[in-house]
N, C-alpha and C positions, 0 to 999 in steps of 0.2 A: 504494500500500500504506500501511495506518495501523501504528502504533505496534506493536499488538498481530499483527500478520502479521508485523512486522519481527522483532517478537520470536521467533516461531514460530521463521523463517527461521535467526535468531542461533542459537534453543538446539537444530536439527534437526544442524546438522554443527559440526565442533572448529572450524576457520574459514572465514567465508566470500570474504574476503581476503585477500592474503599478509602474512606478518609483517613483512614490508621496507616500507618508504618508497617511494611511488607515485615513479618514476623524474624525474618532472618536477619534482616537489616536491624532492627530494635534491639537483635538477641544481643550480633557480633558491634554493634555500635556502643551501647549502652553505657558502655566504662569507660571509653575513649574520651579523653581532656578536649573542651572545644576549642577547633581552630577554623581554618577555611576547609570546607568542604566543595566538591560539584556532585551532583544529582544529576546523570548524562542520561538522558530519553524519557527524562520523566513525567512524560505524560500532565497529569492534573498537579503533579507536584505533592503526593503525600510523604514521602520520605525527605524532600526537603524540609517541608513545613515542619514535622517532626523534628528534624536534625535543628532547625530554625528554633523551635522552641528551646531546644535542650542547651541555646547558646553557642551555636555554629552562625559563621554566614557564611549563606550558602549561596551556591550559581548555581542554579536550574535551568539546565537545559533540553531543550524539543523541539524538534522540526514543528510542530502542530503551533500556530498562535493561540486558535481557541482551549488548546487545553494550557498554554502558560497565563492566558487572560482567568479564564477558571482556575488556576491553581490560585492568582496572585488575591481573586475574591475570596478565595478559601483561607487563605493564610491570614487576612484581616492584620490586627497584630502578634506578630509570631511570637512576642515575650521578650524582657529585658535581654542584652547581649546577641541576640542572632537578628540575620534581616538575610532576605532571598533575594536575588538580582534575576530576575527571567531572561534569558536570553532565547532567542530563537534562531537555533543554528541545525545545521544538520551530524548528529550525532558520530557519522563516519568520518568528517572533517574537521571538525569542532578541536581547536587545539585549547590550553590552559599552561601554567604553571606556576610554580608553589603550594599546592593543596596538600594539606596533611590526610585528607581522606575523597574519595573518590568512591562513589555508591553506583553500578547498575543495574538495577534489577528487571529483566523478563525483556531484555532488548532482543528480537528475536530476527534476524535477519540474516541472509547468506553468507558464506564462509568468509568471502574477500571483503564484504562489509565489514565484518564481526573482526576480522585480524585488526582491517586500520584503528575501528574505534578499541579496543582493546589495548593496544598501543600505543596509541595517541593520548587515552588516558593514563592509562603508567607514564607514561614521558611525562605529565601536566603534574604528577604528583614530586615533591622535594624529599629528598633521601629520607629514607624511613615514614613516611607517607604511606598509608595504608588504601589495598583496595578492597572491596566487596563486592563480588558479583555473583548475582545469581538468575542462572535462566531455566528452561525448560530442555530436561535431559534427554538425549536421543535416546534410548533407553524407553520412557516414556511411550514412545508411539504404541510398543509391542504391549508392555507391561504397567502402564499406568493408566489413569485417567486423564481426559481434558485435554488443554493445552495445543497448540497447534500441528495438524496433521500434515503439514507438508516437512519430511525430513531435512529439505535442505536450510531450511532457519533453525533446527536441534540442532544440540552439542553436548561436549561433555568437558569435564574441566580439564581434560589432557588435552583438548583442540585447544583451546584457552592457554593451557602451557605453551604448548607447540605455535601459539600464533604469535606468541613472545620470544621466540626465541631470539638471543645477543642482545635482550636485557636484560640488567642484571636485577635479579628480585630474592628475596626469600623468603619461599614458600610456607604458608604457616597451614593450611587447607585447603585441599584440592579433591574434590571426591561428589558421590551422588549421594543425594538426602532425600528423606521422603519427607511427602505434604500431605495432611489427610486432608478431604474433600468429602466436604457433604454435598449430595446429590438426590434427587428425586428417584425413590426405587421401580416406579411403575406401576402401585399399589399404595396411593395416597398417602405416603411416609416419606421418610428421608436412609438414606445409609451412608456409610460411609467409604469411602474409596481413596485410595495409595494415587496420589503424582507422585513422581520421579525429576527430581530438580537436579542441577547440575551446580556444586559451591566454591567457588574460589575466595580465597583471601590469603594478601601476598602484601607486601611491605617492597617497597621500592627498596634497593643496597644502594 
């Protein structure tokens, strides 16, 4: 999907995300001292808003206008010490530098896409600068729920390794995690169901 779909998609329903902080982002963030953050494809912006509160500034980034014009409504005031800059860039290009942390979750897009922004945000972060990513693990198609059916936007955090290679990082988490997913069983209830995520978190050297 280009820019202009995305936008469709933003301004057809009030969210297309939750207003909370993606649970992995919340786990692996939580204790981290605030400094500069970016938020790269963030959609309506709920992991920056979060990060914003907790005393980061942050730069939120997304090809979509309508969803950083929704995020910036959303975020209202973010709380003493943090403030969001919306930027509207396109995530595979988008350069930065100096961030002590760098968040992407659920960027899901073709390999040669997926290398540059991966890279491109390691490089924006300053030595020892932390990242967090997390997307939808190829893994997944066979064995989980949800999540998008065309294989070539999956990954797994070894593609993620490998699309960094001859930067220098140190690895702290690299691996598949599950998601439970509540879903409608077919018989007026709910159950629940395994995603299959893909999690990186690396520290620029």
């Amino acid at each position: 999907m280009d820019a202009a779909e995305w936008d469709a998609r933003y301004a057809d329903t009030e969210l297309v995300w939750s207003r909370g902080p993606n649970a992995f982002v919340e786990a692996e963030c939580s204790d981290l001292p605030p400094g500069r953050a970016v938020d790269l494809a963030c959609g309506e912006g709920r992991n920056a808003i979060w990060l914003a509160s907790r005393g980061w500034d942050v730069t939120a980034v997304d090809f979509s206008q309508v969803a950083l014009d929704k995020g910036r409504q959303l975020a209202g005031d973010p709380g003493a010490g943090g403030a969001v800059d919306w930027v509207c860039a396109d995530a595979t290009s988008w350069r930065g530098e100096g961030y002590d942390l760098a968040v992407v979750a659920y960027f899901q897009v073709p390999a040669t896409d997926r290398c540059a922004a991966v890279r491109h945000v390691v490089e924006s972060l300053r030595p020892g600068g932390t990242l967090v990513w997390v997307g939808h693990d190829s893994t997944n198609l066979a064995e989980g729920t949800g999540g998008p059916q065309d294989p070539r936007v999956l990954m797994t955090a070894e593609d993620l390794l490998a699309d960094l290679e001859g930067i220098a990082v140190d690895v702290e988490r690299a691996e598949r995690v599950a998601r439970v997913v509540t879903t409608p069983d077919g018989h007026g209830a709910e159950a629940e169901r395994t995603a299959w995520d893909c999690f990186l978190r690396l520290r620029r050297a």
